[in-house]
DSSP file (Angstrom, degrees, kcal/mol; ACC not computed):
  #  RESIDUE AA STRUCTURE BP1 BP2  ACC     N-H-->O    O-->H-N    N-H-->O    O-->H-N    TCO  KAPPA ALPHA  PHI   PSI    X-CA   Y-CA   Z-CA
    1    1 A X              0   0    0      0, 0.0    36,-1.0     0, 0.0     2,-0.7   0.000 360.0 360.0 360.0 111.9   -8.5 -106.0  122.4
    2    2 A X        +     0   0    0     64,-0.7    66,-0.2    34,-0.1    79,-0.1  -0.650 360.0  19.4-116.0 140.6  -11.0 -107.9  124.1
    3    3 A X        -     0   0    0     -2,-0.7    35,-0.1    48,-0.1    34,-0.1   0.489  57.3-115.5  82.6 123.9  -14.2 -107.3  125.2
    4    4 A X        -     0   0    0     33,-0.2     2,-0.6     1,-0.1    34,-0.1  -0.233  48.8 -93.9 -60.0 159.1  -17.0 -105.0  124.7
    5    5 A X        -     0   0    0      1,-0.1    -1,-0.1     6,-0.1     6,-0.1  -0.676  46.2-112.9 -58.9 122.0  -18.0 -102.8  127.7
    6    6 A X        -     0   0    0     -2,-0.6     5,-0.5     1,-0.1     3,-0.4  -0.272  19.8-145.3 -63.3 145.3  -20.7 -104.6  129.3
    7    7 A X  S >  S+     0   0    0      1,-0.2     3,-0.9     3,-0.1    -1,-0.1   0.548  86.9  84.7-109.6 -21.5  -23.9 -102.5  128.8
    8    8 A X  T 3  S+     0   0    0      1,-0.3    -1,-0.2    67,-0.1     2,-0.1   0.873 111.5  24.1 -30.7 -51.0  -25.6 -103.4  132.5
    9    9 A X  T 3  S-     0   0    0     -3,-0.4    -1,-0.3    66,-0.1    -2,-0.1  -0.525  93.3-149.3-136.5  51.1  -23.2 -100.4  133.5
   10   10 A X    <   +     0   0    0     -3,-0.9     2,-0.4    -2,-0.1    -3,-0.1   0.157  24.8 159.1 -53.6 136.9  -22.4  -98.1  131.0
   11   11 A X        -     0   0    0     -5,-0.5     3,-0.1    -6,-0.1    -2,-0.1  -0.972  53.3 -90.6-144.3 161.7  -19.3  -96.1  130.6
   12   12 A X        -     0   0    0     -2,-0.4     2,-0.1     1,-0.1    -1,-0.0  -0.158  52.8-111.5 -73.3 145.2  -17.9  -94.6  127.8
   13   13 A X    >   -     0   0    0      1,-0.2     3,-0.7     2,-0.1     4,-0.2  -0.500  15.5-149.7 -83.8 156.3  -15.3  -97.2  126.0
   14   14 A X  G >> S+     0   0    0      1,-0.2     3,-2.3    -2,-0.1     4,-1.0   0.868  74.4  89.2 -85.1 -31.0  -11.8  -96.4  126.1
   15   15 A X  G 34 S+     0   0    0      1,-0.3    -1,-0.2     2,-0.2     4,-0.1   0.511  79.1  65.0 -75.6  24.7  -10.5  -98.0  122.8
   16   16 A X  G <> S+     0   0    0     -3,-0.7     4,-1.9     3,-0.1     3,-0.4   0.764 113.6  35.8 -79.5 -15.2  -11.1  -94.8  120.6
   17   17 A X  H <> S+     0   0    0     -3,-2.3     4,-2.2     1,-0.3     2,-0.5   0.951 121.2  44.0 -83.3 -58.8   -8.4  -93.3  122.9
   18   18 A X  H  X S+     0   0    0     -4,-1.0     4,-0.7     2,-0.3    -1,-0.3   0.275 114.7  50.0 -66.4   5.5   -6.3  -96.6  123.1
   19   19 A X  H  > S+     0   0    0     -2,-0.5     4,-1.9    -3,-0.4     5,-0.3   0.497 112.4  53.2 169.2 -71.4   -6.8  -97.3  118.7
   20   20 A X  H  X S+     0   0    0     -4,-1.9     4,-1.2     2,-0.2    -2,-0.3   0.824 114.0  41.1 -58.5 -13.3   -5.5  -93.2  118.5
   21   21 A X  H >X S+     0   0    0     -4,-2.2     4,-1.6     2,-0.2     3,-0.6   0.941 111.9  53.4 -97.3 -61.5   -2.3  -94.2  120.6
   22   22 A X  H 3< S+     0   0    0     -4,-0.7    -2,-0.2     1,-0.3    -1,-0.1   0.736 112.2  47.6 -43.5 -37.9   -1.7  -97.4  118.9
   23   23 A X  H 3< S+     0   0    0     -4,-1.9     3,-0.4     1,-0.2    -1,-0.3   0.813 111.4  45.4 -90.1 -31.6   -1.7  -95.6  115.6
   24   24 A X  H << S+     0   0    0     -4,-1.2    -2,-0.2    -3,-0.6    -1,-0.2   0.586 116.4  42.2 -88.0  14.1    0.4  -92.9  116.2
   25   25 A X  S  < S+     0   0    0     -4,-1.6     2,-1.2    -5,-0.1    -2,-0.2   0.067  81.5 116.6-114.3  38.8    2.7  -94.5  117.7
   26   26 A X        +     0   0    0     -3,-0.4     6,-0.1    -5,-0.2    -3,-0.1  -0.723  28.8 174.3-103.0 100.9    3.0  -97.9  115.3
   27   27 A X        +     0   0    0     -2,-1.2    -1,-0.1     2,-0.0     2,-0.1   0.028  30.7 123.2-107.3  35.1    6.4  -97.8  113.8
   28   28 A X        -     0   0    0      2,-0.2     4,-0.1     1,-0.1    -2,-0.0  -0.438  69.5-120.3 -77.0 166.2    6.5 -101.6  111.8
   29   29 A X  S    S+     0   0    0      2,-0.1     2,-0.3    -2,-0.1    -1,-0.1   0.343  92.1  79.1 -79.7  -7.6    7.1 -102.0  108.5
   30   30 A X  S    S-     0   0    0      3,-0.0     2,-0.5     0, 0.0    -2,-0.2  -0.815  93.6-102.4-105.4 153.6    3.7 -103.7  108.1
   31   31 A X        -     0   0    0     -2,-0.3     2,-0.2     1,-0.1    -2,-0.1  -0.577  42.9-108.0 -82.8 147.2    0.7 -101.9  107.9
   32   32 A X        +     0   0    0     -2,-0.5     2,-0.6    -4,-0.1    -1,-0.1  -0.316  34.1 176.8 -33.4 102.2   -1.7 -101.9  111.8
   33   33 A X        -     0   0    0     -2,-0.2     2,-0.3     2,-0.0    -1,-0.1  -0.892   7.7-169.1-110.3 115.1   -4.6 -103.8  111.5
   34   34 A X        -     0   0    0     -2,-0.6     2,-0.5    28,-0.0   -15,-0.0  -0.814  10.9-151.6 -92.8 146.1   -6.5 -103.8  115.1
   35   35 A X        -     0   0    0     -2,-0.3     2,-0.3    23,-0.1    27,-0.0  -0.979  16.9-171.0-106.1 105.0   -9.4 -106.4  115.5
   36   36 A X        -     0   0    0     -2,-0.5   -34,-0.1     2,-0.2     4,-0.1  -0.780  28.0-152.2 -74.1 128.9  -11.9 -104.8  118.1
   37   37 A X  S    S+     0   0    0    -36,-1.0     2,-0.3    -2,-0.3   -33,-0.2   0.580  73.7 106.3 -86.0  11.7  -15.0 -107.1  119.6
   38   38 A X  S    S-     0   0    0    -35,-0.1    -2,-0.2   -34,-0.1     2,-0.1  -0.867  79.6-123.1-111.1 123.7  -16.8 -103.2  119.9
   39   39 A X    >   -     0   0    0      4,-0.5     3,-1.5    -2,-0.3    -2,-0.1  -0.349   9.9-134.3 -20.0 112.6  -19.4 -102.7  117.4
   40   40 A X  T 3  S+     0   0    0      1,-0.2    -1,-0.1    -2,-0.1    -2,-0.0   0.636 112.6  39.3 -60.6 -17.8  -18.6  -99.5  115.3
   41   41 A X  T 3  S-     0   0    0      2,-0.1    -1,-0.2     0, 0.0     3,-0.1  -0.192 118.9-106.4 -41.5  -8.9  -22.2  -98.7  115.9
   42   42 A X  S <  S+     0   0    0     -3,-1.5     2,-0.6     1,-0.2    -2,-0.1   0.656  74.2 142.9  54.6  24.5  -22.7  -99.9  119.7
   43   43 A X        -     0   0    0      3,-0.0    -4,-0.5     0, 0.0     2,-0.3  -0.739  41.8-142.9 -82.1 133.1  -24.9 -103.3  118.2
   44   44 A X        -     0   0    0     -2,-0.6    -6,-0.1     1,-0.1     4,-0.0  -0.705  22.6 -94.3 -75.1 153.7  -24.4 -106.3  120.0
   45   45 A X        -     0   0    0     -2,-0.3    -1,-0.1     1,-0.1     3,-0.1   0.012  36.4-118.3 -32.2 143.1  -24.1 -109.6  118.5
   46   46 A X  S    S+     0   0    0      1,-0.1     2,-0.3    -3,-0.1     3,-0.1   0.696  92.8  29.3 -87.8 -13.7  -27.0 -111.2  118.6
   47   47 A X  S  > S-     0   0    0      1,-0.2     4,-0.6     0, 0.0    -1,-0.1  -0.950  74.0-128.5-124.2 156.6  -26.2 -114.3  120.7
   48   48 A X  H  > S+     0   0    0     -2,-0.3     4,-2.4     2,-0.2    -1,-0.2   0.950 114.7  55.1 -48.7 -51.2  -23.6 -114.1  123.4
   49   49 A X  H  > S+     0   0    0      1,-0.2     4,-2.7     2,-0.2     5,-0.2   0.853 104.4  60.0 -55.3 -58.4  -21.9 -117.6  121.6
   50   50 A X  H  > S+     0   0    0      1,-0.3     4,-0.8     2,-0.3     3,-0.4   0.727 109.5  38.2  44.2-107.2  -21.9 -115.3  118.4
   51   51 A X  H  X S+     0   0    0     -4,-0.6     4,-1.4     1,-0.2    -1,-0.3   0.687 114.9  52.7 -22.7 -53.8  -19.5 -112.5  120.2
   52   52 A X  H  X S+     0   0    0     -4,-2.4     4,-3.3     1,-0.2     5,-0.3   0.991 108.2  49.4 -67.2 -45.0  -17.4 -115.2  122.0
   53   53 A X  H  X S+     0   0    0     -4,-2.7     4,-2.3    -3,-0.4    -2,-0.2   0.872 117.1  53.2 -43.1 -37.8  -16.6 -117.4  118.1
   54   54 A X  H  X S+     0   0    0     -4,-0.8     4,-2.8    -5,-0.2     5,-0.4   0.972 114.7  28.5 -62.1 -61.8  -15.7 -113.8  117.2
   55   55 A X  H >X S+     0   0    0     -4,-1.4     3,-2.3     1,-0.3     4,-0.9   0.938 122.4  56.8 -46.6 -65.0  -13.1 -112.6  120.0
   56   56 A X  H 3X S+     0   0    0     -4,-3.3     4,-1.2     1,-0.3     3,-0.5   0.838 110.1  41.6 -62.0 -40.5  -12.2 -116.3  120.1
   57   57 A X  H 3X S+     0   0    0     -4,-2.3     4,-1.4    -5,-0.3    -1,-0.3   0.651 119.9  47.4 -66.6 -15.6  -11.3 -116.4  115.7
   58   58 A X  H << S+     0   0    0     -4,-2.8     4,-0.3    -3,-2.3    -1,-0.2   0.522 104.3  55.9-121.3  15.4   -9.5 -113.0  116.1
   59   59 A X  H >< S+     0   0    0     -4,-0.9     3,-9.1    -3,-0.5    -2,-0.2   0.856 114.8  44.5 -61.5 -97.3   -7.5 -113.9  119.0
   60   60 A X  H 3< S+     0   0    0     -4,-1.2    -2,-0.2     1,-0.4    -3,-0.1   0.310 111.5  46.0  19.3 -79.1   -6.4 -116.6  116.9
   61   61 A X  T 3< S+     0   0    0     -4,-1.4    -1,-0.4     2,-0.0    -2,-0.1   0.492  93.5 100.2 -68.6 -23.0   -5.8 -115.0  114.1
   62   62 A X    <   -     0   0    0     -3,-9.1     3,-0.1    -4,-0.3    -3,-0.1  -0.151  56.7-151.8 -69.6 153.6   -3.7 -111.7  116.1
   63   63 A X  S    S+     0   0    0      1,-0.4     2,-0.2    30,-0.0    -1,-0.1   0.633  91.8  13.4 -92.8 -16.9    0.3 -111.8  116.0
   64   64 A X        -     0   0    0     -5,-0.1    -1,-0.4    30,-0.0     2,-0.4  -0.974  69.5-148.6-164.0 152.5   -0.3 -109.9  119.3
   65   65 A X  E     -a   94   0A   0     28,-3.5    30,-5.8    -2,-0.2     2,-0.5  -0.814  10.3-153.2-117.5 138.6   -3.3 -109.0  122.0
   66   66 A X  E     -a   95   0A   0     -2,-0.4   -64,-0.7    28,-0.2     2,-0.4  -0.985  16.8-174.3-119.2 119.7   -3.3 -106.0  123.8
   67   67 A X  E     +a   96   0A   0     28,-1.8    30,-1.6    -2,-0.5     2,-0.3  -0.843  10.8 171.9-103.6 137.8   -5.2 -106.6  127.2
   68   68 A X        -     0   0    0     -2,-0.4     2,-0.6    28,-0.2    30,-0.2  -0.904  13.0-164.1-142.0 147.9   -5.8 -103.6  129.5
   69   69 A X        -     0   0    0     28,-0.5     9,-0.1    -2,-0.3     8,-0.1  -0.953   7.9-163.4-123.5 103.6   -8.4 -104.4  132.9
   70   70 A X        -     0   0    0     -2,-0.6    -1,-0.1     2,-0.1     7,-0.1   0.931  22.2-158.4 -56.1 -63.7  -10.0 -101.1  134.8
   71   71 A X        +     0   0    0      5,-1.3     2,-0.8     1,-0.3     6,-0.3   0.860  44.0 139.4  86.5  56.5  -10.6 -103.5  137.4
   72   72 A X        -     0   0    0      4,-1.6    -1,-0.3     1,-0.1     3,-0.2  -0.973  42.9-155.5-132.5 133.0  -13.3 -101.3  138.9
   73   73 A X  S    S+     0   0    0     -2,-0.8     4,-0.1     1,-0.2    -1,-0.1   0.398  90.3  58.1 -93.2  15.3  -15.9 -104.4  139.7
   74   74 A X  S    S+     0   0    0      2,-0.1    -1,-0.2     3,-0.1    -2,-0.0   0.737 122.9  14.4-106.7 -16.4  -18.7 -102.1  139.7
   75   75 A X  S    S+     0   0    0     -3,-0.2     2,-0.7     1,-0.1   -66,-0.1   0.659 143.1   8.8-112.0 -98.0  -18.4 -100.6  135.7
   76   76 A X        +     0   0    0      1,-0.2    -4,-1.6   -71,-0.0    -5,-1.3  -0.788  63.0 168.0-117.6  88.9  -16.1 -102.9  134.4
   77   77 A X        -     0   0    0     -2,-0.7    -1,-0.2    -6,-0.3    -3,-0.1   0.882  32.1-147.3 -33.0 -73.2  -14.9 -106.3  136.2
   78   78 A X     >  +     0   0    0     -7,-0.1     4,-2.4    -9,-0.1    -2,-0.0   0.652  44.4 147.3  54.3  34.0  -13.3 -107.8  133.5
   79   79 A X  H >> S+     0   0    0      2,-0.2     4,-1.1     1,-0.2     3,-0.5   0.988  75.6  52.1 -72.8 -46.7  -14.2 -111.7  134.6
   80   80 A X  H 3> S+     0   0    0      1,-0.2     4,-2.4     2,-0.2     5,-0.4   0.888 108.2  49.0 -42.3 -55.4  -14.4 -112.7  130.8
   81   81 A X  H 3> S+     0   0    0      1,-0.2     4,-0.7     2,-0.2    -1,-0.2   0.758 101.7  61.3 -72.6 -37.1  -11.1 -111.3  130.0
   82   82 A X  H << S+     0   0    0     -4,-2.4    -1,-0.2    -3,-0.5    -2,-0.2   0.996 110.7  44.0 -41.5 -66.0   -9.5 -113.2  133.1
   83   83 A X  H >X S+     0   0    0     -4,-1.1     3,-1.7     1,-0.2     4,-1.2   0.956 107.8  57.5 -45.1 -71.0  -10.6 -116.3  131.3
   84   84 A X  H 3X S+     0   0    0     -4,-2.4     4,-1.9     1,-0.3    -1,-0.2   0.823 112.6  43.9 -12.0 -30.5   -9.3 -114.9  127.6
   85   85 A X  H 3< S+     0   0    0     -4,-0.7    -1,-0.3    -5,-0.4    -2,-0.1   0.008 114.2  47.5-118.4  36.5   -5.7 -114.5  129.3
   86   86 A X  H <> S+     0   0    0     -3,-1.7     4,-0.5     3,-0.0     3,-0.4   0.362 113.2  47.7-113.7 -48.9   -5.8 -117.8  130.9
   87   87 A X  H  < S+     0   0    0     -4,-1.2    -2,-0.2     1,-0.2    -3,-0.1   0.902 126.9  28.9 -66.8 -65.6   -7.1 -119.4  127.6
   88   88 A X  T  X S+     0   0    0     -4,-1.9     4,-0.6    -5,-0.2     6,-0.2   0.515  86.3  99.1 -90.7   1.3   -4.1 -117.6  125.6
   89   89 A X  T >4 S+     0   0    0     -3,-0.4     3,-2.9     1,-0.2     5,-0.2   0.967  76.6  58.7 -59.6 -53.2   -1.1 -116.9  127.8
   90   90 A X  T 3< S+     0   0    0     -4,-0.5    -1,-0.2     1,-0.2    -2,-0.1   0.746  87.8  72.0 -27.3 -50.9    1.0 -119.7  126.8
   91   91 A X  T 34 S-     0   0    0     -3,-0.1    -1,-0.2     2,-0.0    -2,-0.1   0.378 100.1-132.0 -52.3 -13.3    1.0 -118.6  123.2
   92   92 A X  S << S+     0   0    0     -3,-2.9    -3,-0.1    -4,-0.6    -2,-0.1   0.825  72.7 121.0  64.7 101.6    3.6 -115.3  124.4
   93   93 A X        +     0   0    0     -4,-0.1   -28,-3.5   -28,-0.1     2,-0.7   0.140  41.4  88.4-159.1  -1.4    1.4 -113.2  122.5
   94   94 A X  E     +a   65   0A   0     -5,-0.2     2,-0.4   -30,-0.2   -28,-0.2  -0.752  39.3 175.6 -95.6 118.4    0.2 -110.9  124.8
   95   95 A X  E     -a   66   0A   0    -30,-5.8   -28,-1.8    -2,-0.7     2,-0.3  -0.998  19.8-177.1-140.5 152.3    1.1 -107.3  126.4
   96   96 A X  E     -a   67   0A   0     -2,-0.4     2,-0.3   -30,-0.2   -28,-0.2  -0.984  21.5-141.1-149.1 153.7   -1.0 -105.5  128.7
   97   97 A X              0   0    0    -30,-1.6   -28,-0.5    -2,-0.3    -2,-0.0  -0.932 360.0 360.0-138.7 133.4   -1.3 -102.3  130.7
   98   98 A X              0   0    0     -2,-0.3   -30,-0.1   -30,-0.2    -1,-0.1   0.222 360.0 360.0-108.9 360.0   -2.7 -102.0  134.2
């Protein structure tokens, strides 16, 4: 799931709601592990480059990315995440919700 909320504009994050839907509805034979870049704790990284090596190693490491974009360009833009899905589309690994 990528990207923290940016903290310039705070809004409440969606992926405790989106982390409860993915787990009850996850019917695989393996068990769910989701990799989230949001602090359980609201700390940011302590350098930006920090946060991106992360997002960028658990990209990597996912069998699949779940993208979702508010798209409201005053709370949450989502210009990082444009790059992210430019960076990874090829790789078919991606599903996302508008």
């Amino acid at each position: 799931m990528p990207g923290p909320p940016r903290t310039s504009a705070p809004i409440p994050s969606w992926r405790p709601e989106a982390l409860r839907a993915l787990t009850e509805q996850w019917l695989g034979r393996r068990p769910l592990t989701v990799l989230s870049p949001e602090s359980r704790h609201g700390e940011r990284a302590d350098r930006y480059e920090t946060q991106v090596d992360w997002e960028t190693d658990a990209r990597a490491a996912a069998t699949a990315v779940l993208l979702w974009i508010h798209r409201d360009l005053r709370t949450l833009p989502g210009m990082t995440t444009n790059v992210e899905f430019g960076l990874d589309v090829s790789t078919g690994r991606w599903c996302w919700a508008a």
